[in-house]
mmCIF file of the C-alpha atoms, coordinates in Angstrom:
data_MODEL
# 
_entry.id   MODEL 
# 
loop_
_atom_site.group_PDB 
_atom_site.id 
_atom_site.type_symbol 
_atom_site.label_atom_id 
_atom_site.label_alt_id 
_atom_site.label_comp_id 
_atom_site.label_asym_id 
_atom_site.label_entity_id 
_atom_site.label_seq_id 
_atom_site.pdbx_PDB_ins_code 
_atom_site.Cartn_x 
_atom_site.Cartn_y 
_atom_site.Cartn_z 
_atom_site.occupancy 
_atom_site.B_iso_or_equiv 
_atom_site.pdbx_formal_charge 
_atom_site.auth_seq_id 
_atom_site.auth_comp_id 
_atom_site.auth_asym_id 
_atom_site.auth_atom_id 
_atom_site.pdbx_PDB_model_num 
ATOM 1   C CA . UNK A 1 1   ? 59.952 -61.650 170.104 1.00 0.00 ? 1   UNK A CA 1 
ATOM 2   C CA . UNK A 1 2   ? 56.110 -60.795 171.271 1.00 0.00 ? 2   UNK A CA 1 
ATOM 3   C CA . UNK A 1 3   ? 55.641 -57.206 170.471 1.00 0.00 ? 3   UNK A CA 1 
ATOM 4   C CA . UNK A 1 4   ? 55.708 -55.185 174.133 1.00 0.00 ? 4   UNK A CA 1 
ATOM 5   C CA . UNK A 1 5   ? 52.210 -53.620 173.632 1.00 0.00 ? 5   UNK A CA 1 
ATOM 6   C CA . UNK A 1 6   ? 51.051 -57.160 173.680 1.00 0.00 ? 6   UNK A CA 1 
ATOM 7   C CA . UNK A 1 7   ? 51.368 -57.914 177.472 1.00 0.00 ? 7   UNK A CA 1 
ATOM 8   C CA . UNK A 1 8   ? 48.366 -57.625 179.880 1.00 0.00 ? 8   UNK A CA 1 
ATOM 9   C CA . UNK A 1 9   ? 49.536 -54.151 181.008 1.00 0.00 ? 9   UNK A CA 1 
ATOM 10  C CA . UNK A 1 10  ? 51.503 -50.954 180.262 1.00 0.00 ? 10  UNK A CA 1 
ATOM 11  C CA . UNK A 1 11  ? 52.921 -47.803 182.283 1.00 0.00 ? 11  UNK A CA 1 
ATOM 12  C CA . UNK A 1 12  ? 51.380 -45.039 179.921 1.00 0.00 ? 12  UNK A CA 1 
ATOM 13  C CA . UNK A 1 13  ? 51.523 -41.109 179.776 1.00 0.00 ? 13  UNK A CA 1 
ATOM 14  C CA . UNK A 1 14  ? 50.659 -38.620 177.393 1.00 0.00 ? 14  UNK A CA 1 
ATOM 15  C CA . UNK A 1 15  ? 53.129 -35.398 176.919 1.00 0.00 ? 15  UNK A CA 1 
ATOM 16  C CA . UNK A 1 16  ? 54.425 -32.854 174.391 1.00 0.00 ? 16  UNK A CA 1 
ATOM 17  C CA . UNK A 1 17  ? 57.727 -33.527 172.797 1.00 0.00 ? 17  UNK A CA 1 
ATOM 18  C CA . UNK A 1 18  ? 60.491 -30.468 173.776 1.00 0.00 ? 18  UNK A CA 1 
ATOM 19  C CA . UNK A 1 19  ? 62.437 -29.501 170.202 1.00 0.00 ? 19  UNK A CA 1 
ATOM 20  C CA . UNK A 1 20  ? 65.799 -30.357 170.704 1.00 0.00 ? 20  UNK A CA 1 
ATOM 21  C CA . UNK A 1 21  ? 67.146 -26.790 170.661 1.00 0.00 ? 21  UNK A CA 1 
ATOM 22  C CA . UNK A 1 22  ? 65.677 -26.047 173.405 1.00 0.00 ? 22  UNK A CA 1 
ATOM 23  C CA . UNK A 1 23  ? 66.611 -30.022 175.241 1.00 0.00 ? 23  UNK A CA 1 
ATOM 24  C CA . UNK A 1 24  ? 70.109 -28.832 174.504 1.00 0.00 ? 24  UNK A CA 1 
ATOM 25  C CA . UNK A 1 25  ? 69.269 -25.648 176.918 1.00 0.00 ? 25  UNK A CA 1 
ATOM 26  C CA . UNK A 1 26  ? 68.120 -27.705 179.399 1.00 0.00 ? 26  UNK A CA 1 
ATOM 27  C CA . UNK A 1 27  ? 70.835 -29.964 179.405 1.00 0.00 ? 27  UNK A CA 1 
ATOM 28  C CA . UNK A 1 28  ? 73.035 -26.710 179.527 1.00 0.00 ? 28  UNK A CA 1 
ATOM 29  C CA . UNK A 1 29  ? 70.624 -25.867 182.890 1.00 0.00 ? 29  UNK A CA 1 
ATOM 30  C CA . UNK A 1 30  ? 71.747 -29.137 184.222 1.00 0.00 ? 30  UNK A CA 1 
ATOM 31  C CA . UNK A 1 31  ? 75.729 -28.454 183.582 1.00 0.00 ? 31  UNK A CA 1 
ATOM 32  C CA . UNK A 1 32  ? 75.465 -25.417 185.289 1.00 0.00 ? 32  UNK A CA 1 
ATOM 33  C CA . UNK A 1 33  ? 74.014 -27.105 188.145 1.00 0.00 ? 33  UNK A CA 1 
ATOM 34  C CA . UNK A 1 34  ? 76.061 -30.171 188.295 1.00 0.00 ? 34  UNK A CA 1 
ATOM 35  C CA . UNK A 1 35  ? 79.604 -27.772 188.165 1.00 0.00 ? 35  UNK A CA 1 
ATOM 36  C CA . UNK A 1 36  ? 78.423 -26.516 191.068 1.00 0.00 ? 36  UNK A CA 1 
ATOM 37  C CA . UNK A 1 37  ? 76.986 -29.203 193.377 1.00 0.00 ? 37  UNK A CA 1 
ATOM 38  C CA . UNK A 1 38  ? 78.868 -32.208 191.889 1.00 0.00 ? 38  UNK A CA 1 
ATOM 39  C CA . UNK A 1 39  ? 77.534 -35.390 190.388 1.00 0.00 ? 39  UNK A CA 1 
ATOM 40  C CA . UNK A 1 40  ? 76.051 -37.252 193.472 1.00 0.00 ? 40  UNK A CA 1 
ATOM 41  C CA . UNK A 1 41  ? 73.954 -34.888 194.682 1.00 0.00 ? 41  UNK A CA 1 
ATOM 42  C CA . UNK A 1 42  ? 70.841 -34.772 192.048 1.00 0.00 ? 42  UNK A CA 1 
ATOM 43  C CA . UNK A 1 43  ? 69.914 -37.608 189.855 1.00 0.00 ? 43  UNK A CA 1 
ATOM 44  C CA . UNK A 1 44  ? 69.405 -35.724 186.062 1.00 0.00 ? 44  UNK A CA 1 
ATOM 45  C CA . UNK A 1 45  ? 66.738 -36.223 183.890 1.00 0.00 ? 45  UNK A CA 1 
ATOM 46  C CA . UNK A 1 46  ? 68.114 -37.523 180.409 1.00 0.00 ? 46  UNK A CA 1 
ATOM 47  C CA . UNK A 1 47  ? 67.760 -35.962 177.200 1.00 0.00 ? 47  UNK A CA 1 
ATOM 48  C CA . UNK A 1 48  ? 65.476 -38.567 175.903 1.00 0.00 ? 48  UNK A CA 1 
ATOM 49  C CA . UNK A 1 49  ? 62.956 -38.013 178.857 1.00 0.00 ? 49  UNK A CA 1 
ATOM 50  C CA . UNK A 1 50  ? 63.019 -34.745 178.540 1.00 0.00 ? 50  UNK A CA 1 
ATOM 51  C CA . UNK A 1 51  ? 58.949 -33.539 177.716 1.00 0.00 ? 51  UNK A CA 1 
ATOM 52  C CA . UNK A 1 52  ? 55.911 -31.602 179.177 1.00 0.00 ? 52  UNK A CA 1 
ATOM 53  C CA . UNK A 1 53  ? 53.792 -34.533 180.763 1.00 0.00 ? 53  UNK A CA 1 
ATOM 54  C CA . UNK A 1 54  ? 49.843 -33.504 180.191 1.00 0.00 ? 54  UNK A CA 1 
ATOM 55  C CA . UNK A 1 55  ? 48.628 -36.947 181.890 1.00 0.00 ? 55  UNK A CA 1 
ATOM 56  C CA . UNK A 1 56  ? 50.013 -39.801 183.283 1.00 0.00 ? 56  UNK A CA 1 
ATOM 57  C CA . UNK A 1 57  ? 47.851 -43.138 183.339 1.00 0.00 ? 57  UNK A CA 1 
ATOM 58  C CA . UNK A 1 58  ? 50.133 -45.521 184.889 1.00 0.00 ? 58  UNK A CA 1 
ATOM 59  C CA . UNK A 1 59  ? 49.243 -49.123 184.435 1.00 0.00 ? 59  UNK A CA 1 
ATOM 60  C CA . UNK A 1 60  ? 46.558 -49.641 181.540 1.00 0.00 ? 60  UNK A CA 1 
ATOM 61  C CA . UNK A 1 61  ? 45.227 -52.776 179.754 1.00 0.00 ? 61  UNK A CA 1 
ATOM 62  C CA . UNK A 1 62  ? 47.528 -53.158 176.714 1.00 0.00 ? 62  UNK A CA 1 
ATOM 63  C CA . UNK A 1 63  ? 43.710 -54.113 175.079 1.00 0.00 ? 63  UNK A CA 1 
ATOM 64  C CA . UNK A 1 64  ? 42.833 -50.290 175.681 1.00 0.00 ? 64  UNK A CA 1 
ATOM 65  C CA . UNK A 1 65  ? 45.329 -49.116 173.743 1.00 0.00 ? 65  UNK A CA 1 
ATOM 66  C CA . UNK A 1 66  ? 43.169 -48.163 170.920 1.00 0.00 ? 66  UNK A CA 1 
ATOM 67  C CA . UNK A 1 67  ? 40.204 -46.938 172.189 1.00 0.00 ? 67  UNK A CA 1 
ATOM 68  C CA . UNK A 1 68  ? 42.796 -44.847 174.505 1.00 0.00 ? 68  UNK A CA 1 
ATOM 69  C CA . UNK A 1 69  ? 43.892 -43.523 171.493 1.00 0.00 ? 69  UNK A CA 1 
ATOM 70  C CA . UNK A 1 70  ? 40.629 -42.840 170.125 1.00 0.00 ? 70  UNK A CA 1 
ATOM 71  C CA . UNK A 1 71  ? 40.123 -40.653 173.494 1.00 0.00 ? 71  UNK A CA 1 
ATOM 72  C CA . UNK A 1 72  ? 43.088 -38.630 172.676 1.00 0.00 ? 72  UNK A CA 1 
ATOM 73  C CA . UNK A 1 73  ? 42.242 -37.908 168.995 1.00 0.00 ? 73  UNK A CA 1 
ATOM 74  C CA . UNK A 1 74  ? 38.689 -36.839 170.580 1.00 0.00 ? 74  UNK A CA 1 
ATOM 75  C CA . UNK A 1 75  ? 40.740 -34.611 173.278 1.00 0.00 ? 75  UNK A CA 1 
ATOM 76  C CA . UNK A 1 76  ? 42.337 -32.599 170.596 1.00 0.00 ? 76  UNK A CA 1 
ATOM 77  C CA . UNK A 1 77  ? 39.491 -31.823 168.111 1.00 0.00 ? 77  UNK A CA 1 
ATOM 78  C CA . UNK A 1 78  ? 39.431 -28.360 167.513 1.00 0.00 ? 78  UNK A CA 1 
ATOM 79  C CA . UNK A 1 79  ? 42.636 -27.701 169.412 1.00 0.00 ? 79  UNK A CA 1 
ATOM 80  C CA . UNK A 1 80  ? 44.853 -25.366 167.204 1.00 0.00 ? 80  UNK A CA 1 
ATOM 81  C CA . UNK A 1 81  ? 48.419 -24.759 167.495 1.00 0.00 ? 81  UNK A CA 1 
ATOM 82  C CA . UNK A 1 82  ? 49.283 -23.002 170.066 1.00 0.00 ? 82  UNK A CA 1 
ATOM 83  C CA . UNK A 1 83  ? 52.999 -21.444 171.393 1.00 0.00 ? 83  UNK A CA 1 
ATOM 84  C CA . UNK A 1 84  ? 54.819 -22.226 174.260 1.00 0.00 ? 84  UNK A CA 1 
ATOM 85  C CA . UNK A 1 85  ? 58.127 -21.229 176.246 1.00 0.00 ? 85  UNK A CA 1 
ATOM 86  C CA . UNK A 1 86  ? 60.739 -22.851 178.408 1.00 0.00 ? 86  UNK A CA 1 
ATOM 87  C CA . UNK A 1 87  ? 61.502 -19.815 181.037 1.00 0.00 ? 87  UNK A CA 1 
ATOM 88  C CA . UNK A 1 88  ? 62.240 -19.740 184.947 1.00 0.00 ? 88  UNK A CA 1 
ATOM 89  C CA . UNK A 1 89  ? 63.300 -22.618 187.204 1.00 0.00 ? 89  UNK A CA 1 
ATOM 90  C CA . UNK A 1 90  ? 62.549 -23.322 190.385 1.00 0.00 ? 90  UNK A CA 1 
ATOM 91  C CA . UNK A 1 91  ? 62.482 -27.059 192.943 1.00 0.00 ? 91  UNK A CA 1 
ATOM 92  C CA . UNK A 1 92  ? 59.233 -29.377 194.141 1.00 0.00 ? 92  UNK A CA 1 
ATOM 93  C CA . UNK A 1 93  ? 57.850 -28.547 197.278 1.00 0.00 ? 93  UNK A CA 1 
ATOM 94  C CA . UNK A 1 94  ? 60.086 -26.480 198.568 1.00 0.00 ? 94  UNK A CA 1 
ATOM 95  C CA . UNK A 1 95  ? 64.001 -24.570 198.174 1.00 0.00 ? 95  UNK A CA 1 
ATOM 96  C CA . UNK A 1 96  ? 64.971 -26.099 201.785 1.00 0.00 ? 96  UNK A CA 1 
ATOM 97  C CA . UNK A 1 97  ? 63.876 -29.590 201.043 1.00 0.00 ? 97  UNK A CA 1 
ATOM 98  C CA . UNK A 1 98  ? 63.439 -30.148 197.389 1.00 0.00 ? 98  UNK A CA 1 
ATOM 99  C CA . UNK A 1 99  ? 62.736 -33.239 195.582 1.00 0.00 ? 99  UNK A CA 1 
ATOM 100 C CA . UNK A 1 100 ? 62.182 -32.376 192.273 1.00 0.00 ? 100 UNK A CA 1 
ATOM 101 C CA . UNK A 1 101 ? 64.327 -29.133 190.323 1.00 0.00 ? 101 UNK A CA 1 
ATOM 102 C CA . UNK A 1 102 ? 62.328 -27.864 187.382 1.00 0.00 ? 102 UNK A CA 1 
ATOM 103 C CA . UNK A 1 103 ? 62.082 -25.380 183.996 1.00 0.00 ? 103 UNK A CA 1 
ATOM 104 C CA . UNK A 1 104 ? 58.986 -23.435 183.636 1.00 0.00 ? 104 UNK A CA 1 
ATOM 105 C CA . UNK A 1 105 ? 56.633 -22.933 181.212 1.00 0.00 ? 105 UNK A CA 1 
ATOM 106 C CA . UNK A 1 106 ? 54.970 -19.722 179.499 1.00 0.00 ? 106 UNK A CA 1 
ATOM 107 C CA . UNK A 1 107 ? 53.555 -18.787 176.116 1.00 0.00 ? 107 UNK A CA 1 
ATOM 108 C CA . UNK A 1 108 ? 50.046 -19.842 175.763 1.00 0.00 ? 108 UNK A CA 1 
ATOM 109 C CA . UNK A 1 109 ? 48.929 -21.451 178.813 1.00 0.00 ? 109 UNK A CA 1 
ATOM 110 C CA . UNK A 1 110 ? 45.148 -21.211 178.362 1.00 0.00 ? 110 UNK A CA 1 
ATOM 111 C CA . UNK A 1 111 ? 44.975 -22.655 175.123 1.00 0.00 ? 111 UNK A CA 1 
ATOM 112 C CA . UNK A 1 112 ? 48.024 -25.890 176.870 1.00 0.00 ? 112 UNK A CA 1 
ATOM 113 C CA . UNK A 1 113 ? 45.344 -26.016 179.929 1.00 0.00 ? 113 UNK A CA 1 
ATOM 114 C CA . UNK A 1 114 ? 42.132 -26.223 177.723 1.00 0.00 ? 114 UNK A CA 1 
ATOM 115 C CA . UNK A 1 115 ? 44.204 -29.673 175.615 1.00 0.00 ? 115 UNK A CA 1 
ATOM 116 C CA . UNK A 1 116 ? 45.229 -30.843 179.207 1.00 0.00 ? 116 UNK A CA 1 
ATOM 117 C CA . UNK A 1 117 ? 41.717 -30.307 180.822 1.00 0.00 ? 117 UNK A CA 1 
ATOM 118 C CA . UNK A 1 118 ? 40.237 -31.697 177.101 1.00 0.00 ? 118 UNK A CA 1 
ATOM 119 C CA . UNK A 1 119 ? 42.803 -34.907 178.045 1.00 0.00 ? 119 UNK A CA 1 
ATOM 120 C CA . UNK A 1 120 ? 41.916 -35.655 181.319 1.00 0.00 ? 120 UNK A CA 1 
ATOM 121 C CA . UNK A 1 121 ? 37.842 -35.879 180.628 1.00 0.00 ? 121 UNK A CA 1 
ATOM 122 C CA . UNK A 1 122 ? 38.274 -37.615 177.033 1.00 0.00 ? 122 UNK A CA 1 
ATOM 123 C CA . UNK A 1 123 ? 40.684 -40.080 178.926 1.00 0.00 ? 123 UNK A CA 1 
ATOM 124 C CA . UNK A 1 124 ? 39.580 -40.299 183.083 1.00 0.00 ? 124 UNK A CA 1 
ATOM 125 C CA . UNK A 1 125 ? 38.472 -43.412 183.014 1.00 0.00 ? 125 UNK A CA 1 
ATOM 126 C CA . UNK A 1 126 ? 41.781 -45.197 181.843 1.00 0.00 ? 126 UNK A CA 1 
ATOM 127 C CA . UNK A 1 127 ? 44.414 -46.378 183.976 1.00 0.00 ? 127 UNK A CA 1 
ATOM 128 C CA . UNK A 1 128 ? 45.440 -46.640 187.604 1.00 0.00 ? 128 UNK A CA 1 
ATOM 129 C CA . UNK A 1 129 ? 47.030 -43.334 188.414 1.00 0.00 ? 129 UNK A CA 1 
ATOM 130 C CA . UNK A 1 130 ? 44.354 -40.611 189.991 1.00 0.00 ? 130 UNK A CA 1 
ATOM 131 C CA . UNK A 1 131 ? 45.784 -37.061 189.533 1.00 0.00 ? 131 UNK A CA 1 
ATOM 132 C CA . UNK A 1 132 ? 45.775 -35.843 193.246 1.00 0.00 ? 132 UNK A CA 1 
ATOM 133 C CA . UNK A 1 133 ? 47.220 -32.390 192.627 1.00 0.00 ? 133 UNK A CA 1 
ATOM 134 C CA . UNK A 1 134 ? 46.221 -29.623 190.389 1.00 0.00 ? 134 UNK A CA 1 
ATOM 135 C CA . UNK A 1 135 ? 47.840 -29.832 186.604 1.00 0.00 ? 135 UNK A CA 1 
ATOM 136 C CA . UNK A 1 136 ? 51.550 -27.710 187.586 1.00 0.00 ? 136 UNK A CA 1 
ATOM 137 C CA . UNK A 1 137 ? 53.353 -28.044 183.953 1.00 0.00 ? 137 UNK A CA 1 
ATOM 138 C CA . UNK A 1 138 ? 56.929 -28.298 184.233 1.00 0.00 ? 138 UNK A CA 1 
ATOM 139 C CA . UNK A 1 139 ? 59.808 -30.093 182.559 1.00 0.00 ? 139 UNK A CA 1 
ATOM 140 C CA . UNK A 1 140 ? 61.337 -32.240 185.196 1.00 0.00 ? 140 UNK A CA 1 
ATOM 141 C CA . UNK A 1 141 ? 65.753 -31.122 185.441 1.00 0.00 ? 141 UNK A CA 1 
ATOM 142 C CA . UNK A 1 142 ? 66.409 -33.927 187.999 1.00 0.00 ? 142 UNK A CA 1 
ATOM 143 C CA . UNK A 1 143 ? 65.446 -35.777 191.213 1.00 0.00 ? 143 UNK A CA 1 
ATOM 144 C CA . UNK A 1 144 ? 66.912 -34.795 194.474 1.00 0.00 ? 144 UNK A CA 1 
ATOM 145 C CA . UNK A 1 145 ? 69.133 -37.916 196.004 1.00 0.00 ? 145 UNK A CA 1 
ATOM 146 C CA . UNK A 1 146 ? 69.639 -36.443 199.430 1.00 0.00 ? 146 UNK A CA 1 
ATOM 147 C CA . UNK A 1 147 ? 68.276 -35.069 202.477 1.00 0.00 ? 147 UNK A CA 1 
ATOM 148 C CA . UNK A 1 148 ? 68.974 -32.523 205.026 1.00 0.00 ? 148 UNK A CA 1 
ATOM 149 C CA . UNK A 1 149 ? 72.011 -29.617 204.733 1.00 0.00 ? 149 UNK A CA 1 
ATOM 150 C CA . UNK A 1 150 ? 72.819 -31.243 201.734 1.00 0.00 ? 150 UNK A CA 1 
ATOM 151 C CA . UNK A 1 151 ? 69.043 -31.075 199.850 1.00 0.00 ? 151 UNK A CA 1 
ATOM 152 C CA . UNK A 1 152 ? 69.100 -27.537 201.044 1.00 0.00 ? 152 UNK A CA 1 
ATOM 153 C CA . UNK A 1 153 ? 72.458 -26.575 199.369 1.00 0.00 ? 153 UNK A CA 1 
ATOM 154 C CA . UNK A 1 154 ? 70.407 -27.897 196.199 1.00 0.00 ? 154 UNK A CA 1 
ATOM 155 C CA . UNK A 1 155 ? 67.651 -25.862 197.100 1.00 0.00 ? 155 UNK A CA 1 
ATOM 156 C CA . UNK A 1 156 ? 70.170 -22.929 197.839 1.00 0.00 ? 156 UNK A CA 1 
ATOM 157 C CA . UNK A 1 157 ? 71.469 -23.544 194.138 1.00 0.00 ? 157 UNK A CA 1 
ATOM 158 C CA . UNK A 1 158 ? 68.171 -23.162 192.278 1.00 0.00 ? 158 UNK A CA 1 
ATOM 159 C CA . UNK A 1 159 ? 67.117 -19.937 194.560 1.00 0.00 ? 159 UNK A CA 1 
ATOM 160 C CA . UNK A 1 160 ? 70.367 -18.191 192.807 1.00 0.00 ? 160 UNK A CA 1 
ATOM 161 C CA . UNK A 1 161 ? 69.831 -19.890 189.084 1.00 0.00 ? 161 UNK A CA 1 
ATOM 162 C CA . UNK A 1 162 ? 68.218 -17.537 187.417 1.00 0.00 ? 162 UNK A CA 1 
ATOM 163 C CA . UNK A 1 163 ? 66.798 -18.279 183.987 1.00 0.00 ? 163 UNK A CA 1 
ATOM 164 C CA . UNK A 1 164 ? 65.228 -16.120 181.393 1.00 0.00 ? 164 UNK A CA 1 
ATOM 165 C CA . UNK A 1 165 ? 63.606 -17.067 178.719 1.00 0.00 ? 165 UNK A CA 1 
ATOM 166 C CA . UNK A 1 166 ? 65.641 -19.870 176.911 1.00 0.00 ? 166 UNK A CA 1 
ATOM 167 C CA . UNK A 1 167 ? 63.330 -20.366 173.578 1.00 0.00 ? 167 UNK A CA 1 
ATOM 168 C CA . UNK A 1 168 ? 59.311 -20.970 172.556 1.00 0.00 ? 168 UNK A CA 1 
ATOM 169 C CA . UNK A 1 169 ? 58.113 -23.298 169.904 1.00 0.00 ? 169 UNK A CA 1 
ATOM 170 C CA . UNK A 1 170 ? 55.023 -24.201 168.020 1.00 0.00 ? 170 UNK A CA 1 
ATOM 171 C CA . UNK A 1 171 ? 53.087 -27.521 169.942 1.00 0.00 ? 171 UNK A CA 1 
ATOM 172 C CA . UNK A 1 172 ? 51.570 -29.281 166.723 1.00 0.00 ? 172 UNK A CA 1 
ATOM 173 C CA . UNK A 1 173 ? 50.817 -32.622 168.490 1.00 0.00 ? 173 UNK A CA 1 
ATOM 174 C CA . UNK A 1 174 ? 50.829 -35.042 171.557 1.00 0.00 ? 174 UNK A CA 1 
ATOM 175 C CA . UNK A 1 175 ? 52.263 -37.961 172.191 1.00 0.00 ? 175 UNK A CA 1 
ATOM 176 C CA . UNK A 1 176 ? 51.047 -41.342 173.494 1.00 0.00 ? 176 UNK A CA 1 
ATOM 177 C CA . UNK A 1 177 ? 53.926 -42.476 175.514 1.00 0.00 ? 177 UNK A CA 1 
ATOM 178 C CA . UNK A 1 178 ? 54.860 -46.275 176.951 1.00 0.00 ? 178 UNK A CA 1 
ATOM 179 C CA . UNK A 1 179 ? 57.016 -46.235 179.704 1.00 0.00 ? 179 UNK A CA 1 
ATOM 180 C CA . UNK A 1 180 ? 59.231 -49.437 181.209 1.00 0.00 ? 180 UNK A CA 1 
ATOM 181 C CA . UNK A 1 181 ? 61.268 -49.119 184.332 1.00 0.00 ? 181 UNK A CA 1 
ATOM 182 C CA . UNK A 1 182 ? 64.593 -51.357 184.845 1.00 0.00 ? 182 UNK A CA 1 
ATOM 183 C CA . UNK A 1 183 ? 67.448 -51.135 186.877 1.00 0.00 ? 183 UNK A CA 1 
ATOM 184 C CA . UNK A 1 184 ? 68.959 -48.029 184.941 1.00 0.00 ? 184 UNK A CA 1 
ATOM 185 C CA . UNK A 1 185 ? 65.748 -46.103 184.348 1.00 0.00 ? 185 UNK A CA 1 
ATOM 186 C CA . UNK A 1 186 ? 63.018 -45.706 182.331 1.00 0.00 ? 186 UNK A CA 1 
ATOM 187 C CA . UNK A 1 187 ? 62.647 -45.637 178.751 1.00 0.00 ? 187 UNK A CA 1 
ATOM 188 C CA . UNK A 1 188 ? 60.249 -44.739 176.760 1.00 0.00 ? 188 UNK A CA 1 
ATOM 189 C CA . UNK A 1 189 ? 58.075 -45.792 173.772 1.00 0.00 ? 189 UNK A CA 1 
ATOM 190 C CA . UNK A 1 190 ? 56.408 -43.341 171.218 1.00 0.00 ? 190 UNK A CA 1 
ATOM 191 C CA . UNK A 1 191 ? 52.985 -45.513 170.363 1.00 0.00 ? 191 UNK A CA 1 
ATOM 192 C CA . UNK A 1 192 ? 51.149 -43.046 169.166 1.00 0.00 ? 192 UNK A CA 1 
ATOM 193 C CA . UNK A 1 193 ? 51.158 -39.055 167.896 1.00 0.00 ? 193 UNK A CA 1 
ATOM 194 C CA . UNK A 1 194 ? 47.868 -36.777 168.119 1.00 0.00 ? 194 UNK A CA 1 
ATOM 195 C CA . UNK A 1 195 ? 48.307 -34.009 165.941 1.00 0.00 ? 195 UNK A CA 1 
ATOM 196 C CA . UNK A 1 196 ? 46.447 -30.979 166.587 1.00 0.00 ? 196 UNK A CA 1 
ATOM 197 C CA . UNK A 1 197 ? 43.925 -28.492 164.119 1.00 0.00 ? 197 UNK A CA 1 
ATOM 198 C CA . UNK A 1 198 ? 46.209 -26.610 161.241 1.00 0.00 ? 198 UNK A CA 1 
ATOM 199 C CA . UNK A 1 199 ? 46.129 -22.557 162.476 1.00 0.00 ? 199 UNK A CA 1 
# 
């Protein structure tokens, strides 16, 4: 079988892996949730795409893979590790017609905005996505599936979930991300890891 990074094009991102203590508090997050709204209401992220997305490319030339790379490595020199936390929650745009229900981040945002900004010029020219919002780091719960009274008893929901701090860790590295959609979902592809400067 041809290797997937072979074909003419890939769905790329790059993002920060979550430790899986604190994927396990998310997922808790989601229970909560889910016990009270039911099952059909909000379309949950899964463990295994659970991460902090810095940049995504969309398509790119499979051939670009390594000088993408190469960009990344560049994007991270003299980045040190750096701390950040999984606190508050909150929903995309809006509590009374929310599409996307979200964890915060805190800890050390200057030094995650400075490897996000570092990112985006060492790597602007690559692929067919063009960031039209400002960076907003997150880690995506779920996807909203309905509209109207209903979307706003989800919105409702998150406006009385209140989350405190739920853990921090050390980011030591990136990762370089393929992504392929089917009919249940994505999945996802670890191609390459960018590790950052020792402390």
């Amino acid at each position: 079988m041809a290797d997937s990074t072979k074909s003419e094009f890939i769905r790329a991102f790059v993002a920060i892996a979550i430790p899986g203590v604190l994927i396990a508090e998310a997922q808790r997050v989601q229970a909560q949730l889910e016990a009270q709204l039911g099952r059909d209401l909000v379309r949950w992220t899964r463990a295994e795409q659970l991460h902090l997305t810095l940049k995504f490319f969309g398509n790119i030339a499979a051939t670009e893979i390594e000088e993408l790379t190469a960009a990344l490595r560049r994007a991270a020199e003299g980045m040190t590790v750096f701390r950040l936390s999984l606190e508050g929650a909150g929903c995309f745009p809006a509590p009374r017609n929310p599409n996307v229900l979200w964890l915060g981040i805190g800890g050390d945002l200057e030094a995650m905005k400075k490897l996000q900004q570092g990112v985006g010029r060492e790597t602007g020219r690559f692929g067919s996505h063009l960031d039209e919002r400002e960076f907003n780091p997150h880690l995506t719960l779920g996807r909203v599936k309905v509209r109207g009274p209903q979307s706003r008893r989800v919105g409702e929901a998150m406006q009385r979930l209140h989350v405190a701090t739920l853990g921090d860790w050390s980011v030591t590295e990136m990762e370089f991300i393929q992504s392929k959609l089917s009919s249940q979902g994505s999945s996802y592809t670890r191609l390459t890891t960018v590790r950052l400067s020792a402390d």
